[in-house]
C-alpha positions as CSV (number, residue, x, y, z in Angstrom):
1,X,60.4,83.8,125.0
2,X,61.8,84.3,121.7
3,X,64.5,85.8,119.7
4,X,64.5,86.6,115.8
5,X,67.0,87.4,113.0
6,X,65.9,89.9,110.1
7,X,68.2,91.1,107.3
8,X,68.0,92.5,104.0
9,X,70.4,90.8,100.8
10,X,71.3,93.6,98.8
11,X,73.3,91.7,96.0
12,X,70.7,89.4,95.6
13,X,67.5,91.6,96.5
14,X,65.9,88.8,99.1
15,X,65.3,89.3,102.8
16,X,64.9,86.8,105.6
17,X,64.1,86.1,108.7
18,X,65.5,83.1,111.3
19,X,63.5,82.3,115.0
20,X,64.2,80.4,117.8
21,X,62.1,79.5,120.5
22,X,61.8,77.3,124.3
23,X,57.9,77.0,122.9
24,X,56.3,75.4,120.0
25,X,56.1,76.5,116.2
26,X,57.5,79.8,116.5
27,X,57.3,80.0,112.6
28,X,53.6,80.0,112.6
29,X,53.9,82.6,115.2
30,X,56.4,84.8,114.8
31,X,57.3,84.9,111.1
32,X,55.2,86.9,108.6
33,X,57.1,88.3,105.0
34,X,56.2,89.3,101.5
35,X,59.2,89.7,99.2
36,X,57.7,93.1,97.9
37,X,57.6,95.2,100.8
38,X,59.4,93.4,103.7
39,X,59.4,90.8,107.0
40,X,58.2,91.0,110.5
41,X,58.8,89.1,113.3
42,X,55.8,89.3,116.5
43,X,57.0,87.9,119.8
44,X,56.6,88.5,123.7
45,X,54.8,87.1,126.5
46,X,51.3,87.4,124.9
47,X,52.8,87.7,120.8
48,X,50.0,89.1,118.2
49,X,50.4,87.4,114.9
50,X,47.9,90.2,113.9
51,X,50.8,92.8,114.0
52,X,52.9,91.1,111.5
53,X,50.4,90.9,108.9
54,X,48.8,94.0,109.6
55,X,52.4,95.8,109.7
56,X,53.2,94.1,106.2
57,X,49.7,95.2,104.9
58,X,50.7,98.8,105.9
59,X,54.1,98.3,104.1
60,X,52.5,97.6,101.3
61,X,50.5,100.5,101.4
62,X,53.2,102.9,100.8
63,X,54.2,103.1,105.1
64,X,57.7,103.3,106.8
65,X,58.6,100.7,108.6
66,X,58.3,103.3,111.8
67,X,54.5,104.6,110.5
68,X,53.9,100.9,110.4
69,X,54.9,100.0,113.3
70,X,53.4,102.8,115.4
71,X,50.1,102.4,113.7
72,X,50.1,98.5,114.6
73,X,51.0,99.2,118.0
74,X,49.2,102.7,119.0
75,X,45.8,101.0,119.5
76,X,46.3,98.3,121.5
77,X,45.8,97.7,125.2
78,X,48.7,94.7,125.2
79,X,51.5,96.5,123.6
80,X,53.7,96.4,126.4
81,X,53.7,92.7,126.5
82,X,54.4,92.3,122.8
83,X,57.5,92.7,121.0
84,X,57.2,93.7,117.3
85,X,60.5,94.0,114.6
86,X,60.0,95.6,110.7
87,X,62.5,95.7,108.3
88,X,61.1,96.9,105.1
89,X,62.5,95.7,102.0
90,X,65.4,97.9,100.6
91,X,66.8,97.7,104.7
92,X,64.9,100.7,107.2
93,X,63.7,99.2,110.4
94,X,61.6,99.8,113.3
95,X,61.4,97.9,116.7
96,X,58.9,97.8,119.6
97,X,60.3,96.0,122.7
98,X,57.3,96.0,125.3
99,X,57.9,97.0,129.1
100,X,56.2,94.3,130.4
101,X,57.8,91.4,128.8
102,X,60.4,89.2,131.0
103,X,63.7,90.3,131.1
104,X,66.2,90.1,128.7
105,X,64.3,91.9,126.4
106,X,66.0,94.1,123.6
107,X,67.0,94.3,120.4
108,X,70.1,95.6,117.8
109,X,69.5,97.1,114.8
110,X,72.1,98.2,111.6
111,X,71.4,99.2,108.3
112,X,69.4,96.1,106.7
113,X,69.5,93.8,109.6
114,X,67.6,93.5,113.2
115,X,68.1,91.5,116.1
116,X,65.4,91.3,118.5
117,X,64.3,89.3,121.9
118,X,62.7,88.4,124.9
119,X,63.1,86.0,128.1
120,X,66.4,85.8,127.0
121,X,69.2,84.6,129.0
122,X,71.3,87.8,128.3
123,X,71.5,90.4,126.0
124,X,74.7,88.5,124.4
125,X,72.1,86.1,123.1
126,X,71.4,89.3,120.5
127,X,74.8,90.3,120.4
128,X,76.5,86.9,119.2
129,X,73.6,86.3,117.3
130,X,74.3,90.1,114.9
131,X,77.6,89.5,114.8
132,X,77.0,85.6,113.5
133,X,74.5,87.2,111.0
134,X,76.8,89.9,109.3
135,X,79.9,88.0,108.7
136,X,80.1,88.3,104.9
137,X,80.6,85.7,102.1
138,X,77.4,82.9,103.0
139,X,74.1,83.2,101.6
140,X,71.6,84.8,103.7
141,X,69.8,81.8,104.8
142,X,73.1,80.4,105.9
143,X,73.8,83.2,107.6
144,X,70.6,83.1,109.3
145,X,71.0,80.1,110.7
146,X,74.5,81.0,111.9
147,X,73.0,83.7,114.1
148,X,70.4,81.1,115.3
149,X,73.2,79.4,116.3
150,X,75.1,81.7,118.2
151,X,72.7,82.7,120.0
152,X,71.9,79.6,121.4
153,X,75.4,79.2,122.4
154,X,75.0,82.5,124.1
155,X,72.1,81.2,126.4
156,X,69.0,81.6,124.2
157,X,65.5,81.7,125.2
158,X,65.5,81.4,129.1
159,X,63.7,78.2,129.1
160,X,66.1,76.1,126.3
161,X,65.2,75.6,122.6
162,X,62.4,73.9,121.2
163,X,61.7,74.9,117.8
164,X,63.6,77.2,115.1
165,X,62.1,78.7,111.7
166,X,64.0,80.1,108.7
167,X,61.8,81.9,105.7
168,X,63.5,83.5,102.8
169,X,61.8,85.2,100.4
170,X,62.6,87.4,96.5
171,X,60.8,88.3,93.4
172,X,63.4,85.9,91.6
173,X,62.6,82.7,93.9
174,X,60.1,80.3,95.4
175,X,59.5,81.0,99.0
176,X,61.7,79.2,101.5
177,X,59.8,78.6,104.5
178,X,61.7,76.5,106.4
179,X,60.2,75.4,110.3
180,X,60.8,72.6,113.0
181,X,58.2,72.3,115.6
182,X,59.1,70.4,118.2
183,X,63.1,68.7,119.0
184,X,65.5,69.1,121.7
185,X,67.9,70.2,119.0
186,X,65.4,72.5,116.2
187,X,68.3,74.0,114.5
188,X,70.4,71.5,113.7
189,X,67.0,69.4,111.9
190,X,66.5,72.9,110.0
191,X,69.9,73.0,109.0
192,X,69.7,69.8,107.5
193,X,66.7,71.0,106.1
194,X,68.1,73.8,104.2
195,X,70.9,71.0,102.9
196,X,68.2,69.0,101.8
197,X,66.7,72.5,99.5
198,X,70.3,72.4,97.6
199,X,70.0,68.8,96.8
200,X,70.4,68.7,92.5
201,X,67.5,67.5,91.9
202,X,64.9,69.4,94.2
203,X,66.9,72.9,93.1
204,X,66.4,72.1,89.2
205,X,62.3,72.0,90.3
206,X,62.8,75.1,92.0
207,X,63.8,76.5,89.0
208,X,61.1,75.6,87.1
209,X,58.3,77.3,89.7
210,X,56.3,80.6,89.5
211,X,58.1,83.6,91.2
212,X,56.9,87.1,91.6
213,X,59.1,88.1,88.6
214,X,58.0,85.3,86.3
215,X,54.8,84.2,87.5
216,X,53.8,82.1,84.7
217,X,56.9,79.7,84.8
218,X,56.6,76.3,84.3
């Protein structure tokens, strides 16, 4: 029902992730990240938002994003309905595409980057969407939503698009969590959104928040 964009920045050190959806707030579902250890997105027909945190937990623990992920999945009876993508800070991945979740279900995976659906229309939804995501020269969150966008061009989630997320994340910055809800056309709202984060004035605040690297910054 779903399709997600991870990637790793390794000039810059951040990763991201990017979803689109044909249901509601598929931020609050789908997206989890810390900008220590890595992302996750959790999707399917019946998504766990318990895997994504318990994956990251596991991250931060020392795991691979593969020991993560098979330890989130092994115990539980509704696996094959789920769909589960880890990209560990520093760029390894891991994917778990259920059986049982409605065709197109798949994903594409490269070094630092993972593309990953289900209930899509085809698997060119992924396919335009990876390529969209590693043309060089934009900043990762642009180039996130660029993938969002191809792949909506290239059908999307079966059942149209409803709501879109973006969440960025480094030592060096404020989060940027990023989500539209509910509108017949989520992406371009978030992509005014992110516009609206590079506005003078709201960027010189940015600069003067806590970050993982400075936490006491005022």
């Amino acid at each position: 029902m779903t399709f997600s964009l991870l990637a790793f920045d390794r000039e810059t050190g951040a990763i991201g992730a990017a979803a689109a959806t044909g249901n509601l707030c598929v931020g609050g579902w789908v997206l989890r990240g810390d900008p220590r250890f890595g992302i996750t997105a959790a999707q399917g027909h019946t998504p766990s938002t318990i895997w994504g945190e318990d994956a990251l937990g596991l991250l931060a623990q020392g795991a691979t994003a593969q020991e993560a992920l098979d330890t989130v999945i092994a115990p539980d009876p509704g696996r094959e309905m789920r769909q589960l993508a880890i990209l560990e800070r520093g760029g390894r991945t891991a994917v778990h595409d259920g059986a049982r979740n409605r065709p197109y279900t798949g994903h594409l995976e490269g070094d630092g980057w993972i593309a990953a659906g289900n209930w899509l229309a085809s698997g060119e939804v992924l396919a335009q969407a990876a390529e969209a995501l590693a043309r060089p020269g934009p900043a990762l969150a642009d180039r996130l939503v660029a993938g969002l966008r191809a792949g909506i061009a290239a059908g999307s989630d079966r059942r149209g698009t409803l709501s879109a997320a973006l969440l960025v994340l480094a030592e060096t910055r404020p989060p940027l969590d990023l989500r539209v809800d509910l509108d017949p056309s989520p992406v371009d709202r978030l992509e005014a959104l992110l516009e609206r984060t590079g506005a003078p004035e709201y960027s010189a605040w940015l600069d003067t928040l806590p970050t993982r690297q400075d936490p006491h910054r005022t």
